[in-house]
N, C-alpha and C positions, 0 to 999 in steps of 0.2 A: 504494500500500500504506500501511496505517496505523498505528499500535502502541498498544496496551496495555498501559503498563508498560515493561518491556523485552521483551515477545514481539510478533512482527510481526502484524497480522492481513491476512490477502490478500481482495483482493476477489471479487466472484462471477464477473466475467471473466477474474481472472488464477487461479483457480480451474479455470476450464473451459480457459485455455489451459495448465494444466499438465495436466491430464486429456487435452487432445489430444495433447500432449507426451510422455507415458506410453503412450495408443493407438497411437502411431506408435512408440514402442519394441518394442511389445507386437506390433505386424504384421512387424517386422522380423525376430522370434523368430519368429512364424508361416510366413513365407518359406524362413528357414534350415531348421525341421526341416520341412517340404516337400522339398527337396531330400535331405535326409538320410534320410527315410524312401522318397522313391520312390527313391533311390539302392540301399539297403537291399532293397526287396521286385524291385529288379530284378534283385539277387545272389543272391538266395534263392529267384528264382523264382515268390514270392505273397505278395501284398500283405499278404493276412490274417498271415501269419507275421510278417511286418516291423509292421505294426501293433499286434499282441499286443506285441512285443518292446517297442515305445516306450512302449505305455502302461500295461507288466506293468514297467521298470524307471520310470515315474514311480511309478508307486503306492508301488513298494518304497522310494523317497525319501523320499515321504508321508509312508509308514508309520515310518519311523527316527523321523524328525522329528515325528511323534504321541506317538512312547513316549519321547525327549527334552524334552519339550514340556508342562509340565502344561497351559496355557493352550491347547493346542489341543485335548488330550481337554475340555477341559471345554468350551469352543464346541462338541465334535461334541455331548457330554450335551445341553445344552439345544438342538441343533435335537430330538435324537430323541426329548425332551422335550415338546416343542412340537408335533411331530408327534400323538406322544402326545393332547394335550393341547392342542389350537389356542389355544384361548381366554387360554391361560396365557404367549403368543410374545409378548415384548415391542416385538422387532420388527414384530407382525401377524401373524395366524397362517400356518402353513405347510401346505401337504398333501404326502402322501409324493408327487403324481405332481413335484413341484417339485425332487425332488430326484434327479432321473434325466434330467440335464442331461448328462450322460458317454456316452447314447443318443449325443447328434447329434456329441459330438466323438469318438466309436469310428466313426461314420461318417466321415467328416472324415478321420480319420488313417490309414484301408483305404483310402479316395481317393487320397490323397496318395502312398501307398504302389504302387497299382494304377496310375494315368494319368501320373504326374508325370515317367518314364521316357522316358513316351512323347510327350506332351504340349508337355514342358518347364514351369519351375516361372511362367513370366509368363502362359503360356494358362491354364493350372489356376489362378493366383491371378486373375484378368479373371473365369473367368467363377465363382470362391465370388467377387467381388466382386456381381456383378450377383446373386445368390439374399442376399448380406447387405444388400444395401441394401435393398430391395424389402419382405425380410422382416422386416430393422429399424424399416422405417418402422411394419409394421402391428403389431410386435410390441410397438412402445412406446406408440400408438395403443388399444392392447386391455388395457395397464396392469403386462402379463408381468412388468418390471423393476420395481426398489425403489423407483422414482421417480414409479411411477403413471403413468394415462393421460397421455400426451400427444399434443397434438391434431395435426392433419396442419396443413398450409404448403405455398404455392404453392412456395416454393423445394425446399424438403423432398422435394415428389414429382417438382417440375425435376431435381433432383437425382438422385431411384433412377432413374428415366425415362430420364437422358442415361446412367447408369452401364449400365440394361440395352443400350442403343446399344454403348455400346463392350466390351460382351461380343459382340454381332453383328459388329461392324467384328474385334476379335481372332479369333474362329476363325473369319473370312468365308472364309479361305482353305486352310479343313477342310471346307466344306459341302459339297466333292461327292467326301469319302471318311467314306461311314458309319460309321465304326467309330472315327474321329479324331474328330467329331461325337458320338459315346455318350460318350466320355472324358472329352469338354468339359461333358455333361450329369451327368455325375455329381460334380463339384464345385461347380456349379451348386445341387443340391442339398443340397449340402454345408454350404453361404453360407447356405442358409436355414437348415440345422438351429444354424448358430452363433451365429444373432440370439436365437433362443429360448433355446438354452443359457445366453448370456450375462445373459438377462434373469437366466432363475430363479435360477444362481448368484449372481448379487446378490441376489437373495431371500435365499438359503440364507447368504449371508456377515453376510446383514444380522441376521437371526433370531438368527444362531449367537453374535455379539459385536458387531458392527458395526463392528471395527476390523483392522488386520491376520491377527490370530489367524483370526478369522473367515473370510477368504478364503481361506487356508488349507485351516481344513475345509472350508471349501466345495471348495476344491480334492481333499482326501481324498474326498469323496462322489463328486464327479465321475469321481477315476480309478476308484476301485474298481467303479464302477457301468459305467463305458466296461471296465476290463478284464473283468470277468465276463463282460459282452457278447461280446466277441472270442473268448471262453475257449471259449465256448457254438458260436462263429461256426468257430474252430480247428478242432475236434471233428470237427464233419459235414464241413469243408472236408477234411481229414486223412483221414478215411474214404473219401469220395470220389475225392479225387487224388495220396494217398498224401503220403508225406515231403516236406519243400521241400528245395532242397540244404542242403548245409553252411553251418553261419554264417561268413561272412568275419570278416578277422583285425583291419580297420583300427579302428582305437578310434573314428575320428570315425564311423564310422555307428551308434553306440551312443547319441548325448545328446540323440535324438531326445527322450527323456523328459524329460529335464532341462527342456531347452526348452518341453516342455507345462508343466514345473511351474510354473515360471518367468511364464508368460503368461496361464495359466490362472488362479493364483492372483490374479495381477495385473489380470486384468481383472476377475473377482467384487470386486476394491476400488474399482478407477476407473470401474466401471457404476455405482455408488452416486451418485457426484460428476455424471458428464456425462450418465449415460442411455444405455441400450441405440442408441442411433442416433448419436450423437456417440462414441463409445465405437466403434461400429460404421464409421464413418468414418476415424477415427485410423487404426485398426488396417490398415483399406483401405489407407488412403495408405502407408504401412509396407510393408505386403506389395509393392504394384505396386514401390516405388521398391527393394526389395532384390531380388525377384525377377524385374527386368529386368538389372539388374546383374549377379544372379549368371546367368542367362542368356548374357548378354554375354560376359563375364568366364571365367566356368566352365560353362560347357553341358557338361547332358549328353550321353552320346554319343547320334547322332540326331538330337536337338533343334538350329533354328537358332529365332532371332530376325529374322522380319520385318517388314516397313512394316506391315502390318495390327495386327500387335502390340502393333508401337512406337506406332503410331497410338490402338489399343486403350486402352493406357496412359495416353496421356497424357488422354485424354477422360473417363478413369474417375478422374484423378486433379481432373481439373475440375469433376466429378461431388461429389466431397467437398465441394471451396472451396464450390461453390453451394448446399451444402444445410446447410454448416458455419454460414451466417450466421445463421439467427434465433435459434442456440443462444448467438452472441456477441453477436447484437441486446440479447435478451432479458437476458442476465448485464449 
């Protein structure tokens, strides 16, 4: 590290190792309200309910924090500005599809809510691992994030390649009960909607101010945009299978939101820094290393942890180291 003056300046490696440092915070909070949301949709009976609830009490944080905040209303003016008015983003223009990044985490957080009961939270994190790496890689390759194209790497796709392995080695030992197998495929799905999300919210935070404030809104777009979706999803679900039961009393199944706001916000800053696939990697290592733990530690009822798992695991987490290098080559 170097200085100017009396302020430190850090270099582009210890840069990107705080950026990974932050990702792995950021999967750590992904983990936890994992567990708290499928905790949540298995008290209530449906996911949809439990998922509205997490990301209908982020928004409402959001929202305080908007109308306390002159600096964040004014970041959300200029993306809808910019919108508006491409040509005029100082950031680089935006289009409105870029701002409906809350699509793939209202997905994401029904998942979590639906399988995670059943699952356990280290299956469900393996296999959004194996759909984020994969879709990381071609998401930052196509230029989705703030950072622009980046090109592929032997390592890079060693890397999604060995991560999709150890989704097959994790629920190898779900593959001849169907229904444990769809469970595992739909957070699968999930991984991939969060490499794109992650891109364009770094769009949106970069447009919006390019600095904290910024992620913020970007974080206000994304819930509002994810709870409407649920709102919409609620509706016909309610119609169809009637009431979910009663909400339970414990406070901790409630900070499901907090915890999106928290990591949401935080990854629209640090995609800026490392890039949708480094960014994406962090966050992996995070997720696997807390939600084997709480596994361990706190299973849900149902769920065990076994050697396919643990194996899972650790392969997905090797998965990271190998594809983490040419972004420390490179810095």
């Amino acid at each position: 590290m170097t200085t100017t003056g009396t302020r430190p300046v850090r270099s582009a490696q210890q840069y990107q190792l705080l950026g990974l440092a932050a990702s792995f915070g950021i999967g750590m909070l992904v983990a936890l309200q994992s567990r708290v949301n499928g905790e949540l949709g298995h008290r209530l009976g449906d996911g949809v309910t439990a998922a509205l609830i997490s990301f209908g009490t982020g928004l409402v944080i959001l929202l305080l924090a908007t109308a306390l905040v002159p600096r964040i209303r004014q970041s959300l003016a200029t993306v809808w500005h910019t919108i508006r008015t491409p040509s005029a983003g100082a950031g680089g223009p935006l289009r409105w599809w870029q701002c409906i990044g809350g699509l793939a985490g209202a997905f994401l957080v029904a998942t979590q809510s639906i399988t995670v009961a059943t699952i356990g939270v280290a299956v469900f994190t393996v296999a959004v691992v194996g759909g984020q790496a994969v879709s990381s890689l071609v998401v930052d390759r196509l230029g989705f994030g703030p950072a622009g194209p980046q090109a592929f790497t032997t390592l890079r796709v060693v890397g999604a390649i060995v991560a999709l392995i150890a989704v097959v080695l994790a629920v190898s030992d779900r593959l001849s009960h169907p229904s444990g197998l769809l469970l595992a495929i739909l957070p699968a799905l999930g991984g991939i909607g969060t490499a794109v999300q992650q891109g364009i919210n770094g769009r949106v935070a970069r447009t919006a101010s390019g600095d904290s404030y910024g992620a913020v809104a970007a974080g206000v777009i994304n819930f509002l945009v994810g709870t409407s979706a649920l709102l919409v999803v609620f509706v016909v679900d309610l119609a169809l299978r009637g009431a979910p039961r009663s909400l339970p009393t414990d406070p901790w199944l409630y900070v499901g939101g907090a915890c999106g706001v928290v990591f949401i916000s935080s990854a629209a800053a640090v995609v800026r820094i490392v890039g949708v696939f480094v960014l994406g990697l962090g966050t992996i290592a995070g997720q696997l290393i807390a939600s084997l733990f709480l596994d361990l530690f706190a299973p849900a009822a149902g769920t065990e942890v076994t050697v396919p798992v643990v194996a899972g695991t650790l392969l997905a987490l090797a998965a990271v180291v190998v594809a983490a290098i040419p972004n420390l080559r490179r810095a």
